[in-house]
Backbone bond lengths (Angstrom), bond angles and torsions (degrees), N, CA, C in turn:
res aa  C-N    CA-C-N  psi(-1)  N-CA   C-N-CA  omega(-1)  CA-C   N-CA-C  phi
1 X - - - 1.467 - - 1.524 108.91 -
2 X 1.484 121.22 133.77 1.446 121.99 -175.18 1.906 102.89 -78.66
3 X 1.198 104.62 154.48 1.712 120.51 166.56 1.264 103.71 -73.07
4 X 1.087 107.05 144.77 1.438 129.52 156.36 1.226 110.23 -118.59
5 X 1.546 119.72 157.95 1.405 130.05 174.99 1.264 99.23 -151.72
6 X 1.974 90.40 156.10 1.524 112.89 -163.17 1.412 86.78 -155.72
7 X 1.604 108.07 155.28 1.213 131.14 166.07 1.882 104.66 -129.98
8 X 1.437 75.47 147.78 1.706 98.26 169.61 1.581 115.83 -157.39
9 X 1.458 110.89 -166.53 1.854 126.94 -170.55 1.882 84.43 -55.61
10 X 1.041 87.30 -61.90 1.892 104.31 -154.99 1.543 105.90 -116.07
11 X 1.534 110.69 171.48 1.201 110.17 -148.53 1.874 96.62 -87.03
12 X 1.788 103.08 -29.10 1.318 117.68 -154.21 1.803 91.00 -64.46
13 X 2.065 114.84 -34.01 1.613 98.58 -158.02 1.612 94.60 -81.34
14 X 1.295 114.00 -23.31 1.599 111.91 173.12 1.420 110.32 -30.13
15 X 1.484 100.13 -67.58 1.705 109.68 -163.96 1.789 99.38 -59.15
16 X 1.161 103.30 -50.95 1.361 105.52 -175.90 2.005 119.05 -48.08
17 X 0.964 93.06 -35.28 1.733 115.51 168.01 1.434 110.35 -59.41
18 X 1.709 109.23 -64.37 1.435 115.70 164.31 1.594 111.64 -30.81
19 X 1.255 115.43 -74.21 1.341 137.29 -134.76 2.303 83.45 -71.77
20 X 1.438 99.52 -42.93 1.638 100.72 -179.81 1.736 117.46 -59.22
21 X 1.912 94.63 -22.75 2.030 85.41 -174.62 1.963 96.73 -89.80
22 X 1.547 107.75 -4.89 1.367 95.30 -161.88 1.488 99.84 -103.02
23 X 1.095 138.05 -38.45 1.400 147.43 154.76 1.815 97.49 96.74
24 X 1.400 101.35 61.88 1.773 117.04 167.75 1.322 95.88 -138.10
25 X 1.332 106.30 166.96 1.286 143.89 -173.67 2.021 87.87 -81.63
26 X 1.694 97.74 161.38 1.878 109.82 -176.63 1.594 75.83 -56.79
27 X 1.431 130.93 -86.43 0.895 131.18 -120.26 1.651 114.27 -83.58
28 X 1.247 119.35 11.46 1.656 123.37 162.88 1.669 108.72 -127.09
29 X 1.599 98.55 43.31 1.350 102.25 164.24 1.796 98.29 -142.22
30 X 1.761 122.03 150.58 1.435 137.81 178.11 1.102 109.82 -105.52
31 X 1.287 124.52 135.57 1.263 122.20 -156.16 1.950 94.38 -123.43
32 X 1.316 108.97 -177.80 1.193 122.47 -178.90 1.826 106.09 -162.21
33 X 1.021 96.80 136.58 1.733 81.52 -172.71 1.813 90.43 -110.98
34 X 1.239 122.57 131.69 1.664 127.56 165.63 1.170 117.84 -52.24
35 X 1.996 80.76 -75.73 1.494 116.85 -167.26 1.276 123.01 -112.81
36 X 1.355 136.03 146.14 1.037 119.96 164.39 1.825 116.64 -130.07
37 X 1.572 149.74 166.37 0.801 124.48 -121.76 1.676 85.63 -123.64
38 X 1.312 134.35 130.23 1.291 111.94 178.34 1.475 137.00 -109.49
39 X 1.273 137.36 157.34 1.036 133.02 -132.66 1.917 103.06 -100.29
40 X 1.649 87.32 131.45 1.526 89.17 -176.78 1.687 122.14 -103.08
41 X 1.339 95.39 -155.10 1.589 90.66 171.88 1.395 107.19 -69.63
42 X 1.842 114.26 175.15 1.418 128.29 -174.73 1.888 111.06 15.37
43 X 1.494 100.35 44.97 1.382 101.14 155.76 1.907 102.01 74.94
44 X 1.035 113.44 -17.37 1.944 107.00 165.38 1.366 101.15 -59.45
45 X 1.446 124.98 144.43 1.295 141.63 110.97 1.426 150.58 -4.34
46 X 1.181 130.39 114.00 1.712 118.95 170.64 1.236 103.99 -107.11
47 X 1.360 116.57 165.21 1.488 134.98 152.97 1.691 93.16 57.97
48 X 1.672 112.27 -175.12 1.337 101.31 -144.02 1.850 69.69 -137.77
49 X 1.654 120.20 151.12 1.006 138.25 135.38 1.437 126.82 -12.05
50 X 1.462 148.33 120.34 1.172 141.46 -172.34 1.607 127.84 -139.30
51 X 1.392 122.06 75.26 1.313 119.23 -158.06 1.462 113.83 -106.94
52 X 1.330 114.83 154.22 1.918 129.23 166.39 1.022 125.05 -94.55
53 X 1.621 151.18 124.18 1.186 93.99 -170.06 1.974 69.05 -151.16
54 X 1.134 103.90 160.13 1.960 115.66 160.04 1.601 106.31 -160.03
55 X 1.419 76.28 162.57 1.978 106.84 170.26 1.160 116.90 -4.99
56 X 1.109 159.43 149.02 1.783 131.94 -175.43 1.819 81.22 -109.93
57 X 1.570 113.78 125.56 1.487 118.14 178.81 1.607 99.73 -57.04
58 X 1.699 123.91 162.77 1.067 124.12 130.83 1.348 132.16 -79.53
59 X 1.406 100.70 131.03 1.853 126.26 -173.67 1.286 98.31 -66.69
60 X 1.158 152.88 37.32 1.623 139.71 171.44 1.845 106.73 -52.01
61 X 1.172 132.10 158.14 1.335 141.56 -159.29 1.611 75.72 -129.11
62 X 2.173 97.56 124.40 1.154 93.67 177.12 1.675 121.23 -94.55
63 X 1.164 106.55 -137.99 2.496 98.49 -158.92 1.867 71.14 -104.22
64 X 1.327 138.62 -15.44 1.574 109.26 -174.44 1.487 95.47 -100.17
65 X 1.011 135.84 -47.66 1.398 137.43 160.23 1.365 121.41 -36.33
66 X 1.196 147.34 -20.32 1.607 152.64 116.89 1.153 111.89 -32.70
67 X 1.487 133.33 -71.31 1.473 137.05 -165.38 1.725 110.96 -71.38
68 X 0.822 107.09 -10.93 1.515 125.15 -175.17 1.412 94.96 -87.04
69 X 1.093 120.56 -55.27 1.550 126.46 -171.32 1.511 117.31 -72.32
70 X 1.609 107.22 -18.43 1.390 111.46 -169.36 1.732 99.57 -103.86
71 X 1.342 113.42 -13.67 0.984 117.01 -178.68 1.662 118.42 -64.53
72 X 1.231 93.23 -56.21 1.993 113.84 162.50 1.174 112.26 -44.01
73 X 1.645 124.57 -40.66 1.374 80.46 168.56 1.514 139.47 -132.49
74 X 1.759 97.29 64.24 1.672 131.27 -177.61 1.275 100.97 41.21
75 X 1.772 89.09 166.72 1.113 114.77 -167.44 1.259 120.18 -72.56
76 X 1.881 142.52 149.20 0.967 123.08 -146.00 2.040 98.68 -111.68
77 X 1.078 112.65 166.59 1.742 104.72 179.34 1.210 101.26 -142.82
78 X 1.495 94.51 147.11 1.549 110.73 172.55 1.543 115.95 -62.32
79 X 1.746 97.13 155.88 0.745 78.80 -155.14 1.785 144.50 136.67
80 X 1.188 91.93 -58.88 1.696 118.58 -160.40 1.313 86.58 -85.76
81 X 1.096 139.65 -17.27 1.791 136.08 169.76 1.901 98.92 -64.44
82 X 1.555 96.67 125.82 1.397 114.46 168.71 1.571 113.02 -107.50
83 X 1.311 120.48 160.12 1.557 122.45 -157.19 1.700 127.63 13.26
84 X 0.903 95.85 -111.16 1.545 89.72 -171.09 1.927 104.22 -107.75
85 X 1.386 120.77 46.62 0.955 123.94 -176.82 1.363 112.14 -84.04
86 X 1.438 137.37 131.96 1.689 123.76 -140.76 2.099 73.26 -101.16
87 X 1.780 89.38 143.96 1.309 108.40 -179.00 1.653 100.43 -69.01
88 X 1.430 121.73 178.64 1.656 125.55 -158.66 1.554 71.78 -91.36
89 X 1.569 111.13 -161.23 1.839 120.73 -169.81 1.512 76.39 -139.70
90 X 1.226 116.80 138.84 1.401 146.32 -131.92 1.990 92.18 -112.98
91 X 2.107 109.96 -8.34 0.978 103.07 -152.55 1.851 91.02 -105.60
92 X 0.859 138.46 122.12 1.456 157.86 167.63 1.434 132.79 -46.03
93 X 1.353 99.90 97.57 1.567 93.18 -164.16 1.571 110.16 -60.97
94 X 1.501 125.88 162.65 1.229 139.92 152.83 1.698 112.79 -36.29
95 X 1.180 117.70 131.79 1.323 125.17 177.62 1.947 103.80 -70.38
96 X 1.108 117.23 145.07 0.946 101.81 168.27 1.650 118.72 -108.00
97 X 1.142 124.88 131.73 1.262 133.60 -170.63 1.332 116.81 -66.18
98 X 1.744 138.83 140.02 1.362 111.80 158.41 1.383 115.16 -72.38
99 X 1.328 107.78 157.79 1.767 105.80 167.26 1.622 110.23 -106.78
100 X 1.214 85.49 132.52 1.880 101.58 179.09 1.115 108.83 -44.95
101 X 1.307 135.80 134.26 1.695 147.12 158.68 1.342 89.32 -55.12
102 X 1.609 108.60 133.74 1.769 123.10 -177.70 1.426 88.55 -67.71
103 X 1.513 107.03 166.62 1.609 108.00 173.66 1.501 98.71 -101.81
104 X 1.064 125.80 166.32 1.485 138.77 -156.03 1.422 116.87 -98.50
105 X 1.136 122.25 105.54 1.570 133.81 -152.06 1.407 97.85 -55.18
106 X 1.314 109.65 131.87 1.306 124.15 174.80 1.905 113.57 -64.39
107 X 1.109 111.82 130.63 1.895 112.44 -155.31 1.278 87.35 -108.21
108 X 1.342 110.01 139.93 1.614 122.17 162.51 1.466 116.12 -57.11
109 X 1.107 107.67 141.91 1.919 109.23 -162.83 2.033 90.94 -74.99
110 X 1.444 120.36 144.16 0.589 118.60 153.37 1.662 162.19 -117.82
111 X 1.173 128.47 165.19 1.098 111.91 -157.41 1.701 142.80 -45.64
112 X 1.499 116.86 121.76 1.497 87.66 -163.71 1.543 132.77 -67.73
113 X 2.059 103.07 -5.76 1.167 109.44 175.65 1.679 117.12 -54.55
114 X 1.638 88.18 -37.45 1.684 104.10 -159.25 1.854 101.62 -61.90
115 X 1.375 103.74 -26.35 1.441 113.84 -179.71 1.343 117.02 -79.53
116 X 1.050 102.14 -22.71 1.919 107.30 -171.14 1.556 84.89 -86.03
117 X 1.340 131.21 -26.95 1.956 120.03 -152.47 1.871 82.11 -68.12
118 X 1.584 97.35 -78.90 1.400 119.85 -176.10 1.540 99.05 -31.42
119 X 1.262 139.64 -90.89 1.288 105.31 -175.68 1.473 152.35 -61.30
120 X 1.975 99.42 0.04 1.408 84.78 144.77 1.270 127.30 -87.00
121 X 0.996 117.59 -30.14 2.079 111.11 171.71 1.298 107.82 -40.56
122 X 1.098 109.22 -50.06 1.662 112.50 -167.54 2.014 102.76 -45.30
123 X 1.629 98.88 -52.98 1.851 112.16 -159.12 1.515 80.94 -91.28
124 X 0.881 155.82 -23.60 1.692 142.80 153.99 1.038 112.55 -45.13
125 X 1.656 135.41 -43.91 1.531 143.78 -165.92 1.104 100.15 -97.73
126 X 1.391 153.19 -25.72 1.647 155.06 -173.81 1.685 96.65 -77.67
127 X 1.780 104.51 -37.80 1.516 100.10 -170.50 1.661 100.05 -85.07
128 X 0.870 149.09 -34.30 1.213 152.78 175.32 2.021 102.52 -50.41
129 X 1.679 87.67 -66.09 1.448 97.49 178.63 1.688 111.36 -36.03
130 X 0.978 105.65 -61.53 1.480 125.88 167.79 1.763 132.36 -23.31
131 X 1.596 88.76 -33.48 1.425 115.45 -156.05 1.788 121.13 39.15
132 X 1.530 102.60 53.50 0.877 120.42 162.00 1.616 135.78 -107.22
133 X 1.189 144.03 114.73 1.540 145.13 178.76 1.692 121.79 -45.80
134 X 0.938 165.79 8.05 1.265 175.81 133.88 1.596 119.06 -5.81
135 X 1.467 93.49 170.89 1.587 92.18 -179.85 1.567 93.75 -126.98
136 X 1.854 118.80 -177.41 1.496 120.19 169.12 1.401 94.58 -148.47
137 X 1.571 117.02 104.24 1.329 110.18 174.50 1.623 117.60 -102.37
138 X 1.198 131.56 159.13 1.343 129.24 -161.88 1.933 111.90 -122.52
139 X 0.736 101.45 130.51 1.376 94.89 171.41 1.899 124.95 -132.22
140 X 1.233 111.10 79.04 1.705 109.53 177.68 1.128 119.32 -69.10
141 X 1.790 111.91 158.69 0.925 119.23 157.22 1.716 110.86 -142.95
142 X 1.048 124.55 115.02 1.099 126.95 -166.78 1.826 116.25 51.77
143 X 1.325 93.41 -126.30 2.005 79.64 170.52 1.682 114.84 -82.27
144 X 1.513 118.81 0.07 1.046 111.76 178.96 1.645 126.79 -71.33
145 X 0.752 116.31 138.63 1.704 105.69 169.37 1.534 114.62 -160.04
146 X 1.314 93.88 151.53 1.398 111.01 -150.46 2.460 108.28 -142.98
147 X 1.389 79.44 121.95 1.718 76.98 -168.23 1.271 92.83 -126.37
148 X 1.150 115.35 141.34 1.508 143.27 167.52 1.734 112.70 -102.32
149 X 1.106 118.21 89.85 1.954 109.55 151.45 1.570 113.61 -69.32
150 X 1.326 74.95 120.37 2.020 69.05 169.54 1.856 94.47 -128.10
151 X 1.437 119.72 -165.48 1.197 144.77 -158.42 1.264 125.21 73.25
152 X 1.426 115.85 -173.96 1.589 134.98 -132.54 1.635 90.27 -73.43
153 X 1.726 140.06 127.23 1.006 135.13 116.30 1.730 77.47 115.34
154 X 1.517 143.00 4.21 0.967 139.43 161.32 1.455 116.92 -45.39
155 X 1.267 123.03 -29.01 1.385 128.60 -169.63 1.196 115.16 -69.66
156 X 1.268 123.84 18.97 1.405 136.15 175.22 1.807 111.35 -95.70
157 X 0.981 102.56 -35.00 1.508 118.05 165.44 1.580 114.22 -62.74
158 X 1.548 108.43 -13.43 1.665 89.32 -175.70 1.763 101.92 -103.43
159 X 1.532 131.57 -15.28 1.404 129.84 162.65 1.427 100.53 78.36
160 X 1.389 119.26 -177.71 1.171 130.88 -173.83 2.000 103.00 -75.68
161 X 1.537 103.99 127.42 1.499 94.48 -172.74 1.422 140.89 52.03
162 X 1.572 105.59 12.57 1.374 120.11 160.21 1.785 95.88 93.19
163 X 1.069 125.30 27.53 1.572 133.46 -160.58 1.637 89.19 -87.90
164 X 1.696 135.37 -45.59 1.239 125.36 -137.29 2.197 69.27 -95.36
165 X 1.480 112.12 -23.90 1.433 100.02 -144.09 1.950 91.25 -77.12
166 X 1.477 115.70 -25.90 1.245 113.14 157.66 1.616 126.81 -49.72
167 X 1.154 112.52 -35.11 1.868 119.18 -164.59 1.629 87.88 -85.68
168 X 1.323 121.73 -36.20 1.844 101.34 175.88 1.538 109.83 -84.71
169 X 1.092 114.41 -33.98 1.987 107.30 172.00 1.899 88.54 -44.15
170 X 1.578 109.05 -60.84 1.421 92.99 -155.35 1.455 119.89 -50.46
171 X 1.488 92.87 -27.95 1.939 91.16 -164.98 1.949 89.36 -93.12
172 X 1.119 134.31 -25.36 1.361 104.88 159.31 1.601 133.43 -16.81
173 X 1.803 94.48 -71.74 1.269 114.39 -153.08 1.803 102.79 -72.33
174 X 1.365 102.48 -39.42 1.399 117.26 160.09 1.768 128.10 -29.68
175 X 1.660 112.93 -39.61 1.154 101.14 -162.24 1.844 87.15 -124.89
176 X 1.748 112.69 13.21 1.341 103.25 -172.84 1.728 97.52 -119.74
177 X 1.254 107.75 -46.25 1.613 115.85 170.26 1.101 128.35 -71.39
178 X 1.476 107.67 -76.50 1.499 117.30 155.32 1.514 123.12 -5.64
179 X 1.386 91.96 -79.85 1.813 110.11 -177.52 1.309 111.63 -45.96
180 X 1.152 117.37 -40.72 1.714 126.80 -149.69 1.278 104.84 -105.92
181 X 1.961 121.02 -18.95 1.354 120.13 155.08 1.383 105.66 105.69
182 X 1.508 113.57 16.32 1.659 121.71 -150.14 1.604 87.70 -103.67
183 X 1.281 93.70 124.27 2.141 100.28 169.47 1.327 112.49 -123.94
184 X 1.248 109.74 20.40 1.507 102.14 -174.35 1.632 111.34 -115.20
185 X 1.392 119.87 -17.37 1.088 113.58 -175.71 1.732 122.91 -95.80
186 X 1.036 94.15 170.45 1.886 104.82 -177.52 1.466 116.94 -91.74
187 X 1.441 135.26 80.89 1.468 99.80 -175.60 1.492 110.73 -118.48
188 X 1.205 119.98 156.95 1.078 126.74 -175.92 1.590 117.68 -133.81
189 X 1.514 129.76 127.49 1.391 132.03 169.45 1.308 99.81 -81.43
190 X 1.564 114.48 160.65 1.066 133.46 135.77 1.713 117.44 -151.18
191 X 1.308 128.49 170.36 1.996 136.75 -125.71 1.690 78.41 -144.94
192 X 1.261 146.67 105.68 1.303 147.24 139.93 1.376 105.14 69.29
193 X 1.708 106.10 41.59 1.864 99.51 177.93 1.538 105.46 72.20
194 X 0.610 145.24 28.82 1.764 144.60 -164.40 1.820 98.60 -74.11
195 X 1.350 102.84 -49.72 1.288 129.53 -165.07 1.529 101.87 -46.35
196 X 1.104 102.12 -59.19 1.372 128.39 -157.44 2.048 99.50 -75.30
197 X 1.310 78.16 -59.44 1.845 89.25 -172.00 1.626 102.91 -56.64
198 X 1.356 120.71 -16.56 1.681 134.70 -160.06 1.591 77.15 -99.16
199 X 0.917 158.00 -92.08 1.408 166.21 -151.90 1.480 116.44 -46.05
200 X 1.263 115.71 -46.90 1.340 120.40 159.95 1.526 124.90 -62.24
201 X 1.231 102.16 -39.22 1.947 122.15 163.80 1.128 114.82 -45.49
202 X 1.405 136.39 -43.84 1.159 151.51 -113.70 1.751 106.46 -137.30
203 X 1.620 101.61 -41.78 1.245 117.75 163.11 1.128 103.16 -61.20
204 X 1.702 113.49 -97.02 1.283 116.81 179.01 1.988 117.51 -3.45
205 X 1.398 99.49 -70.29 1.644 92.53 -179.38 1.363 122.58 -66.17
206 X 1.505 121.54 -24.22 1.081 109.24 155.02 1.500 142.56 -86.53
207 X 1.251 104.84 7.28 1.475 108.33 150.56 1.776 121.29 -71.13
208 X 1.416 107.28 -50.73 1.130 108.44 -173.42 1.965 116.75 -60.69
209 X 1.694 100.76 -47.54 1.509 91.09 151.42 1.741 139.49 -21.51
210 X 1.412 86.17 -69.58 1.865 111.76 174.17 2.068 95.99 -38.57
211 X 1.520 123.94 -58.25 1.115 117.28 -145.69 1.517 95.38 -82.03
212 X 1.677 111.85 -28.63 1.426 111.16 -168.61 1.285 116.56 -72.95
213 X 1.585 117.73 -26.09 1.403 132.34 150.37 1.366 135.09 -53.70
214 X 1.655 102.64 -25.88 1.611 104.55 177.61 1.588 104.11 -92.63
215 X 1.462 112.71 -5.97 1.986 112.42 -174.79 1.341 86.09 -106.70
216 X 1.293 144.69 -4.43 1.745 122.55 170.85 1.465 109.72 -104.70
217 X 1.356 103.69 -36.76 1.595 113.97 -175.34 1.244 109.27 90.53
218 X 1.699 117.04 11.24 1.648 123.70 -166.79 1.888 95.10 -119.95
219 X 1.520 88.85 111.99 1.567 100.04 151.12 1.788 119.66 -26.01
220 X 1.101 115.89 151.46 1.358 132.68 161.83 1.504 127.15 -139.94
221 X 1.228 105.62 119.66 1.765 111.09 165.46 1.543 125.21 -82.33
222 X 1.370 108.60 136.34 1.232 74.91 -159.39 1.444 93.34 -124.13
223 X 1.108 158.80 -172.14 1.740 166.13 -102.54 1.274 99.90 -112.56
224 X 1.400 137.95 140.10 1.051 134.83 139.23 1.420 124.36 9.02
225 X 1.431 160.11 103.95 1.188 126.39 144.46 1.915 112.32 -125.11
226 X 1.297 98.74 -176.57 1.477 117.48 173.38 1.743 123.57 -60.46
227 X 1.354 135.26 169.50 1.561 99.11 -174.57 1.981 97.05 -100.39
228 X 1.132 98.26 -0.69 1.727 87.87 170.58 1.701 111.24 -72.43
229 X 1.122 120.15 -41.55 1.766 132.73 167.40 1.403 123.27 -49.92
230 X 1.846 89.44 -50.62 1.942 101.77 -172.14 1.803 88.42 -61.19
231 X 1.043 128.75 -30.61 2.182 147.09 -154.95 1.917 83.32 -63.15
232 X 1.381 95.46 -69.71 1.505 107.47 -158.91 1.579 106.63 -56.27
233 X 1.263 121.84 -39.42 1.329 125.33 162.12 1.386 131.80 -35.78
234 X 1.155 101.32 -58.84 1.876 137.36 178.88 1.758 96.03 -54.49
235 X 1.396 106.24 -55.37 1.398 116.66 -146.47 1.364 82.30 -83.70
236 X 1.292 139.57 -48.98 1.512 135.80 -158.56 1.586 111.12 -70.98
237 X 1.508 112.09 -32.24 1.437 135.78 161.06 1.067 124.06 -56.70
238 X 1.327 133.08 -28.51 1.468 127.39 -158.28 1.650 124.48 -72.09
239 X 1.565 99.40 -44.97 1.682 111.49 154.38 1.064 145.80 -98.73
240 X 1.600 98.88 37.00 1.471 122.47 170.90 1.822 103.70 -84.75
241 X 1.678 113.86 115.98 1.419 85.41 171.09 1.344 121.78 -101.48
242 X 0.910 109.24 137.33 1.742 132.31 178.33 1.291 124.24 128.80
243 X 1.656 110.88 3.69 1.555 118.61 -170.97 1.358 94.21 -118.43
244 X 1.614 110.42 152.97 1.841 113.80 163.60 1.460 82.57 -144.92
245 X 1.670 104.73 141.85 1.252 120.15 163.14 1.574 140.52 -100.61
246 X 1.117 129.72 163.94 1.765 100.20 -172.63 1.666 91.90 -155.51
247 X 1.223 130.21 152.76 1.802 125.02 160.49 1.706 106.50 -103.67
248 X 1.158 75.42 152.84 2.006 80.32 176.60 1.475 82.63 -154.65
249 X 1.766 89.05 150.80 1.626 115.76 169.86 1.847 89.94 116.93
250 X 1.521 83.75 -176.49 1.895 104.09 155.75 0.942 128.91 -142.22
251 X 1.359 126.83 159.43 1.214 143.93 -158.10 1.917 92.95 -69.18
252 X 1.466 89.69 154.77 1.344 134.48 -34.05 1.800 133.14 -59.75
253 X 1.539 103.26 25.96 1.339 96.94 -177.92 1.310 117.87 -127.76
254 X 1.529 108.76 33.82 1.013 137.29 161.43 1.572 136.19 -52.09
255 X 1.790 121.25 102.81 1.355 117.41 -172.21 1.650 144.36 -113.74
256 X 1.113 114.09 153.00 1.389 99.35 173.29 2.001 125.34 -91.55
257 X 1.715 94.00 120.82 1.308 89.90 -176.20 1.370 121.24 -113.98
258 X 1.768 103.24 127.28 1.865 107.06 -171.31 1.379 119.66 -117.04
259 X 2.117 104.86 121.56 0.949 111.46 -169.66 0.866 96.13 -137.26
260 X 1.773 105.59 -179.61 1.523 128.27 175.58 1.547 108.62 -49.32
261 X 1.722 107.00 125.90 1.691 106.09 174.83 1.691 113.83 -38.62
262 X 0.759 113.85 -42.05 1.666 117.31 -174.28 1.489 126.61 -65.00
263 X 1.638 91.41 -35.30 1.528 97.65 175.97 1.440 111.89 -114.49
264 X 1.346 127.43 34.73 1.219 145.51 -179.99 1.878 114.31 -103.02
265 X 1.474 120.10 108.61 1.628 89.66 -159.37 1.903 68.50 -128.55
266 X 1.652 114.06 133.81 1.270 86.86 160.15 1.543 139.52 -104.60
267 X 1.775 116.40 171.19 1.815 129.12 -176.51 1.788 98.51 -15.43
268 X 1.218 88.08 124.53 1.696 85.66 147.98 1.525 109.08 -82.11
């Protein structure tokens, strides 16, 4: 089975991320930890969680790995019984077979309403938890879905660069998808429009990049970002003509770099 890897806040939503692209239970999946996140001043965080994780193989003991073992420890002779020690019975028990792990009943896909309820309870109870006043409105479309918290002092949920507003999408989907077994749908949080207002931000500067690059003729790297950000970059770039964009590095210090189409080749 191939690895997958995921990053998140913490190491636990990593695995949990893992465990959502691989569709096993914690305990028939192997983990590997990359990264881990390290600890800053007044108790914040750096850098982001970084895990591997696949299928956990079955250990079966193979037919040369038996004979190997039986080999060590020689052949046996008659005989070798002292006093009245009753000889073995010459008659051979039945091998015992392993039995296949059942395969895992295929689950009726479920509803995306039922997914949108559960994760609003979930961002209803964080705001309460919170002792904060707010609302969580939802808006689907087919498997897509899309929730907005907004109200007073919510903006605490979105963290430096939308970092804290990632760690509640994660535990959303966690206790609304996850739980409920749902792989088909799209969901997405967002904290007072952040999303949106971050996207326009983001454009905007990366347009102006694009032009400052086409009047020097000099590439630019540009900051660290997340891969929903490095997205908006890419995407805001694409029908610009004379620019091609590319990321290099890794997460989390992973970037987007915009240059002249010509001298733009992209990451292997």
């Amino acid at each position: 089975m191939e690895w997958v890897e995921t990053t998140a806040e913490t190491t636990e939503l990593a695995k949990g991320l893992a465990l959502d692209q691989l569709g096993v239970a914690e305990e028939d999946a192997e983990f590997e930890v990359l990264d881990e996140p390290k600890q800053g001043l007044f108790g914040r965080t750096r850098g982001e969680a970084r895990v591997r994780a696949r299928v956990r193989p079955n250990s079966v003991r193979g037919k040369s790995e038996r004979r190997d073992k039986g080999a060590k420890r020689g052949p046996k002779k008659d005989g070798d019984a002292k006093g009245g020690r009753r000889e073995k019975s010459t008659s051979t028990r039945p091998k015992r077979e392993a039995t296949p792990r059942a395969p895992r009943p295929d689950m009726p896909p479920v509803d995306p309403a039922t997914v949108s309820a559960a994760a609003t309870t979930f961002l209803e109870g964080m705001l309460q938890a919170a002792g904060l006043t707010g609302s969580v409105t939802v808006q689907q479309s087919g498997d897509d879905i899309d929730i907005n918290v907004t109200g007073e002092g919510v903006s605490v949920f979105v963290g430096t660069k939308g970092a804290t507003l990632m760690a509640v999408q994660d535990l959303t989907r966690v206790v609304s998808q996850r739980r409920l077994g749902d792989h088909d749908t799209h969901l997405r949080v967002d904290v007072a429009s952040y999303r949106e207002k971050r996207r326009e931000a983001l454009s905007r500067f990366a347009l102006k990049v694009a032009h400052d690059v086409v009047e020097s003729g000099q590439p630019r790297v540009l900051e660290p970002m997340n891969s929903a950000d490095r997205k908006i970059v890419h995407d805001t770039l694409a029908d610009v003509e004379g620019i091609a964009t590319r990321s290099q590095g890794q997460d989390p210090h992973r970037r987007v770099v915009v240059a002249l189409a010509d001298e733009s080749s992209p990451e292997a």
